[in-house]
C-alpha positions in Angstrom: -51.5 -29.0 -3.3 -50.3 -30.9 -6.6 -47.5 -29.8 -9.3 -47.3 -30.8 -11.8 -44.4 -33.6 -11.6 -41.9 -32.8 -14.5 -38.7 -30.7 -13.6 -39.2 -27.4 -14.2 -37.1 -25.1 -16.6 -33.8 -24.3 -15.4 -30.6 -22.0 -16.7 -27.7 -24.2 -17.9 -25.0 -22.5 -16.2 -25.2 -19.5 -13.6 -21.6 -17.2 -14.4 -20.2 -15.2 -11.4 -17.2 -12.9 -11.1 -16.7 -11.3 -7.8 -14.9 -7.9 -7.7 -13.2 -8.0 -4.2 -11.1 -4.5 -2.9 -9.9 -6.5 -0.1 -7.1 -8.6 -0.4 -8.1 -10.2 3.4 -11.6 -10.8 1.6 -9.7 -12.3 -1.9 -7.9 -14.7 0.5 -10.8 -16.6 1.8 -11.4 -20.2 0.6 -15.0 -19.3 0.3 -17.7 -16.4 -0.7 -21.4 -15.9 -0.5 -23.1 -16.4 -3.7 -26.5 -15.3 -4.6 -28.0 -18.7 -6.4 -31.4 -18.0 -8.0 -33.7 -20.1 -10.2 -37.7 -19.7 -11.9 -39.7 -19.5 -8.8 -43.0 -21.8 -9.1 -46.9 -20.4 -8.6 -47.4 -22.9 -6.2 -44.4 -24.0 -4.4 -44.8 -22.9 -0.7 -40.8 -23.7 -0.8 -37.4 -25.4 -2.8 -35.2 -28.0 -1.6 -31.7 -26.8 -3.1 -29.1 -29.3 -3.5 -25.4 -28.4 -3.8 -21.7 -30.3 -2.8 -23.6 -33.7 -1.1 -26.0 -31.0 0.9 -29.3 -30.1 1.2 -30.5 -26.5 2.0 -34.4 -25.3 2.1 -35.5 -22.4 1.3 -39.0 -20.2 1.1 -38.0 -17.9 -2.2 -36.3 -18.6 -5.2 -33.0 -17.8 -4.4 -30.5 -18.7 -1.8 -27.4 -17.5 -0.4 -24.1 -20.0 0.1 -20.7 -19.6 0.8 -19.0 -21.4 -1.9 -15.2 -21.8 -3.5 -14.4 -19.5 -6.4 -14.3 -22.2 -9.0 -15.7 -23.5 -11.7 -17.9 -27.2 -12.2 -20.5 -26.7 -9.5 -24.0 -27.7 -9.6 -27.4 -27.8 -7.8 -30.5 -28.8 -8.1 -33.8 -28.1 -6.4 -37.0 -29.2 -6.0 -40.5 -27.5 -5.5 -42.3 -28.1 -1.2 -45.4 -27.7 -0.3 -46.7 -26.1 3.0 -45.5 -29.1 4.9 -42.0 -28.8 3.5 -43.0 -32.8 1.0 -41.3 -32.9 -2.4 -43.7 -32.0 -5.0 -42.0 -32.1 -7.9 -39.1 -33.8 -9.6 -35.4 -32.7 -9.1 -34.5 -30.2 -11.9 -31.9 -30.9 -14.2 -28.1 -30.2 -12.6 -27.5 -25.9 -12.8 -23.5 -25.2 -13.4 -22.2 -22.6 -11.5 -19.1 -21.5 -12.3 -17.5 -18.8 -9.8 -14.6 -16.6 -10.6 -12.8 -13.5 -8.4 -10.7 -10.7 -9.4 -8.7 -8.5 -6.3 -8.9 -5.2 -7.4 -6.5 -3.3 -6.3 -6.5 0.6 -5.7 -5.0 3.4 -8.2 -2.1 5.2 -6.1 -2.3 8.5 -6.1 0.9 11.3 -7.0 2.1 13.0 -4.5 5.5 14.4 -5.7 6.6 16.2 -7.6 3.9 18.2 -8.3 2.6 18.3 -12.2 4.5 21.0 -14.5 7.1 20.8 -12.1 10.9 22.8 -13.1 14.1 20.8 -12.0 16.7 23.1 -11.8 20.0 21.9 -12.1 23.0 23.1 -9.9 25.5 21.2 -11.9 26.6 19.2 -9.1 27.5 15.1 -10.2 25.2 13.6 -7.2 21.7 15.3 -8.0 18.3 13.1 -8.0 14.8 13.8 -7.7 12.5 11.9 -5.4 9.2 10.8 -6.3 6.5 9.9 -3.9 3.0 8.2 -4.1 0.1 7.2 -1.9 1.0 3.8 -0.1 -1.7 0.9 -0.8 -3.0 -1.4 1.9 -1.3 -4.6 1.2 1.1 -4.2 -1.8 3.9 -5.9 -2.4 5.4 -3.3 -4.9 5.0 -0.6 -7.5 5.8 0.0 -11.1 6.9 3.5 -12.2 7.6 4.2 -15.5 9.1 7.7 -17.2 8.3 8.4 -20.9 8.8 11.2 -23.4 5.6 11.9 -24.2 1.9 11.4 -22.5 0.7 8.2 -23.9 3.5 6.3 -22.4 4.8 5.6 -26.4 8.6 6.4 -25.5 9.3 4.6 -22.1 12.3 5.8 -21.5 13.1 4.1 -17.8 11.0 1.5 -16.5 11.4 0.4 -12.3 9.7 -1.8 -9.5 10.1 -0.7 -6.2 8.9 -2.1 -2.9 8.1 1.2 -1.2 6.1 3.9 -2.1 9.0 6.2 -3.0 11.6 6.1 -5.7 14.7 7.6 -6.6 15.5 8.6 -9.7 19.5 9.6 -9.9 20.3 8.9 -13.6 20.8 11.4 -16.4 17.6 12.7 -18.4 17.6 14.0 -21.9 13.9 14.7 -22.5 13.5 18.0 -21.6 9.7 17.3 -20.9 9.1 13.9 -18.5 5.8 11.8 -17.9 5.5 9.7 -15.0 3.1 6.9 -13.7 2.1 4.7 -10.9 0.5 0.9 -10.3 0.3 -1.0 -7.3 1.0 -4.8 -7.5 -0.6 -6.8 -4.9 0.7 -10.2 -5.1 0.0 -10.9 -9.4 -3.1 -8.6 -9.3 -2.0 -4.9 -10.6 -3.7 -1.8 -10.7 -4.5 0.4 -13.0 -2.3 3.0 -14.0 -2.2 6.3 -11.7 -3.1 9.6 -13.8 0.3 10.6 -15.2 2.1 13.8 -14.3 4.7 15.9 -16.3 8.2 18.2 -15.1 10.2 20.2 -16.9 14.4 20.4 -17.2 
């Protein structure tokens, strides 16, 4: 079998961004990346080069376990049945690899929505509010506001736990309420918000 001997056509730069749930996961130095490039009619089999290392392989794509960063190349060349070079090396493939942790919405648990505080008068009340705990955070925004788009923050706190208490005096008469989860500098998105009456 001959090919033809010129490098064949290649992408310039192969982008990844890993979504990772598990912080565990997000810790590692390295992840498996799919690596794929135009397979050749011919070619019984590629000769991928990548970090000082050669790798064979009998399709056009490869898996590796590689650092999320950004600078890497490879390069591959076409084999015949008896695993011989039959073409030129291609040009150098970038492939730039980037994570993101993302971390889990807590969910409300209390108060419930359209809750009524009542007020006994007494100088030492407070209300406790309570979400679901997530795996691996190190704390938790909460935020109150006036109204439901979270315009008029009124009180802003970061907690380590998945509880707050709230002991200060309130003059909205209608509050709003929301969660994130922080692990490490990656956030959450914001829990749905929920509402109580004084």
């Amino acid at each position: 079998m001959i090919l033809r001997s010129k490098p064949f056509v290649q992408a310039a730069k192969i982008e990844k961004t890993l979504e990772i749930k598990s912080y565990e996961e997000f810790k590692k130095s390295e992840h498996l990346i799919d690596l794929t490039w135009p397979e050749i009619a011919l070619a019984r089999g590629y000769k991928l080069k990548f970090n000082g290392k050669e790798y064979n392989s009998k399709s056009n794509t490869l898996s590796l376990r590689m650092p999320a960063t950004t600078g890497q190349k490879f390069t591959v060349v076409a084999l015949n049945e008896k695993g011989v070079e039959v073409s030129k090396e291609s040009a150098p493939v970038g492939v730039d690899v980037r994570k993101i942790l993302v971390v889990k919405t807590p969910q409300l648990r209390s108060p419930e929505n359209n809750s009524k505080m009542v007020s006994m008068g007494s100088a030492d009340e407070f209300v406790i509010f309570e979400w679901m705990p997530i795996k691996d955070a190190t704390n938790y925004e909460i935020q109150f506001s006036s109204d439901a788009d979270f315009k008029n923050i009124f009180f802003e706190k970061s907690v380590n736990e998945n509880t707050m208490i709230l002991d200060q005096v309130i003059e909205e008469k209608r509050v709003y309420w929301r969660v994130r989860a922080i692990v490490e500098k990656h956030k959450s998105d914001w829990s749905r918000a929920r509402n109580f009456n004084l």
